[in-house]
LONU-409900 format. One record per residue (C-alpha): x, y, z. Coordinates in nm, 3 decimals, always signed. Example, Ala and Ser with C-alpha at 12.3 -4.5 7.8 and 13.67 -1.06 7.14 Angstrom:
<atoms>
+---------+---------+---------+
:      xx :      yy :      zz :
+---------+---------+---------+
:  +1.230 :  -0.450 :  +0.780 :
:  +1.367 :  -0.106 :  +0.714 :
+---------+---------+---------+
</atoms>
This chain:
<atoms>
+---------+---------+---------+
:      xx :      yy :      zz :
+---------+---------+---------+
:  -3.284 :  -4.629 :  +9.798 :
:  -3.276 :  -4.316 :  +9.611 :
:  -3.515 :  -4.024 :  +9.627 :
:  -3.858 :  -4.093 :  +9.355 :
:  -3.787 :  -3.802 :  +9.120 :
:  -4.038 :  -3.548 :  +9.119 :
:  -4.292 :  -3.522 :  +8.780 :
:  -4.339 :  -3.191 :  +8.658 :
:  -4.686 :  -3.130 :  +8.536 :
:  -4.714 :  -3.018 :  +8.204 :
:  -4.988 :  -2.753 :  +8.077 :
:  -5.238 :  -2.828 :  +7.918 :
:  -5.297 :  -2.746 :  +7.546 :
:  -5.622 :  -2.611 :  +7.586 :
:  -5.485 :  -2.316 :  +7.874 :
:  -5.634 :  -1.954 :  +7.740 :
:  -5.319 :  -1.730 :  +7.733 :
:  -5.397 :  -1.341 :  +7.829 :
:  -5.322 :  -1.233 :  +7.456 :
:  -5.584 :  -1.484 :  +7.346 :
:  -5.850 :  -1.312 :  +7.549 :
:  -5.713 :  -1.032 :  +7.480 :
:  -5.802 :  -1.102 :  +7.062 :
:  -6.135 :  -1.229 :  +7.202 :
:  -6.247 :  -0.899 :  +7.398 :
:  -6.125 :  -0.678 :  +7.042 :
:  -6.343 :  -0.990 :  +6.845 :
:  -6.643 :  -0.985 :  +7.065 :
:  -6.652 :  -0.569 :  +7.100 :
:  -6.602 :  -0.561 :  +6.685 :
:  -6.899 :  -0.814 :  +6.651 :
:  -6.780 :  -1.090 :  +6.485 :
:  -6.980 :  -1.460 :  +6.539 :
:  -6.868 :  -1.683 :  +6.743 :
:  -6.760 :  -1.940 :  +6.484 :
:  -6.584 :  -1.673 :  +6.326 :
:  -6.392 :  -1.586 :  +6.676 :
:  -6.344 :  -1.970 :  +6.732 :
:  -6.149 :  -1.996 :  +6.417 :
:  -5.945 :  -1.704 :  +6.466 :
:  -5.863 :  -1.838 :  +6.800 :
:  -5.805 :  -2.219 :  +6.693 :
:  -6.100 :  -2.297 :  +6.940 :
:  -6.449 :  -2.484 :  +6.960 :
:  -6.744 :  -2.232 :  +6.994 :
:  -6.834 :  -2.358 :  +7.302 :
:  -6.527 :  -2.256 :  +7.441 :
:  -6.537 :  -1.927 :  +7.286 :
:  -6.885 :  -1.884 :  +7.476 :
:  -6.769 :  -2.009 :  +7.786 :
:  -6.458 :  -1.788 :  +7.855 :
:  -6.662 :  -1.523 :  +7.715 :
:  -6.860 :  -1.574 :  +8.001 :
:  -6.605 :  -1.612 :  +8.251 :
:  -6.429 :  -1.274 :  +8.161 :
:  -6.771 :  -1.126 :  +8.155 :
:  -6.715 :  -1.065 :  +7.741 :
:  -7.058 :  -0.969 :  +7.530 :
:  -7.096 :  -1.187 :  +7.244 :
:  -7.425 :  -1.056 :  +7.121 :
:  -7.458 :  -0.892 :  +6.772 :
:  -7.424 :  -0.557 :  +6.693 :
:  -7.552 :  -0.339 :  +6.473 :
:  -7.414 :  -0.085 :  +6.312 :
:  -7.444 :  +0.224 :  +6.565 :
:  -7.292 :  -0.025 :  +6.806 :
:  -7.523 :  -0.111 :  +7.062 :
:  -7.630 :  -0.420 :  +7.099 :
:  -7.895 :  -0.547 :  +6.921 :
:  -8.176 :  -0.611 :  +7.180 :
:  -8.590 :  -0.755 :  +7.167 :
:  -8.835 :  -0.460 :  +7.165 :
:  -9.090 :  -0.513 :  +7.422 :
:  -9.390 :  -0.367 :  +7.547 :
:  -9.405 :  -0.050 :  +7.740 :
:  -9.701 :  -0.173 :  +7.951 :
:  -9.624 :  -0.442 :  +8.224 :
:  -9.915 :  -0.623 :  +8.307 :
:  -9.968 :  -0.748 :  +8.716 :
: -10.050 :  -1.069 :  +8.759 :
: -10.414 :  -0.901 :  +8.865 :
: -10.456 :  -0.772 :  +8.517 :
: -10.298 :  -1.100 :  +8.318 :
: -10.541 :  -1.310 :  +8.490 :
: -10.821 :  -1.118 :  +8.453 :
: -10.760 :  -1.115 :  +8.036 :
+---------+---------+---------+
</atoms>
């Protein structure tokens, strides 16, 4: 009997090449949306948010000075003590 001949495994389609996340690192940093970076990229959004994640990428908004935008909160922090008390 002859040797069973060995299968090479093929790649997947869906494998993230380095240019890829690459474009969505320059994407992310220049603020563009998610969908927007998904369709540049030929990708779901939830993809886009979950290599994003992986590579440690920021997809929030920016705004125009560059920082991300963030929630203004309170100065005070209230102890538990206090919040019950109220």
């Amino acid at each position: 009997m002859s040797s069973p001949q060995r299968l090479r495994r093929r790649a997947p389609d869906n494998v993230w090449s380095s240019e890829s996340v690459r474009k969505l690192r320059e994407l992310a940093e220049a603020g563009a949306a998610t969908e927007v970076i998904a369709a540049h990229l030929g990708r779901t959004p939830s993809a886009v948010r979950n290599k994003a994640g992986l590579h440690g990428i920021s997809l929030r908004k920016r705004d125009a000075g560059g920082d991300a935008v963030t929630m203004n909160y309170a100065s005070e922090e209230m102890s538990w003590e206090s919040a019950s008390e109220n």
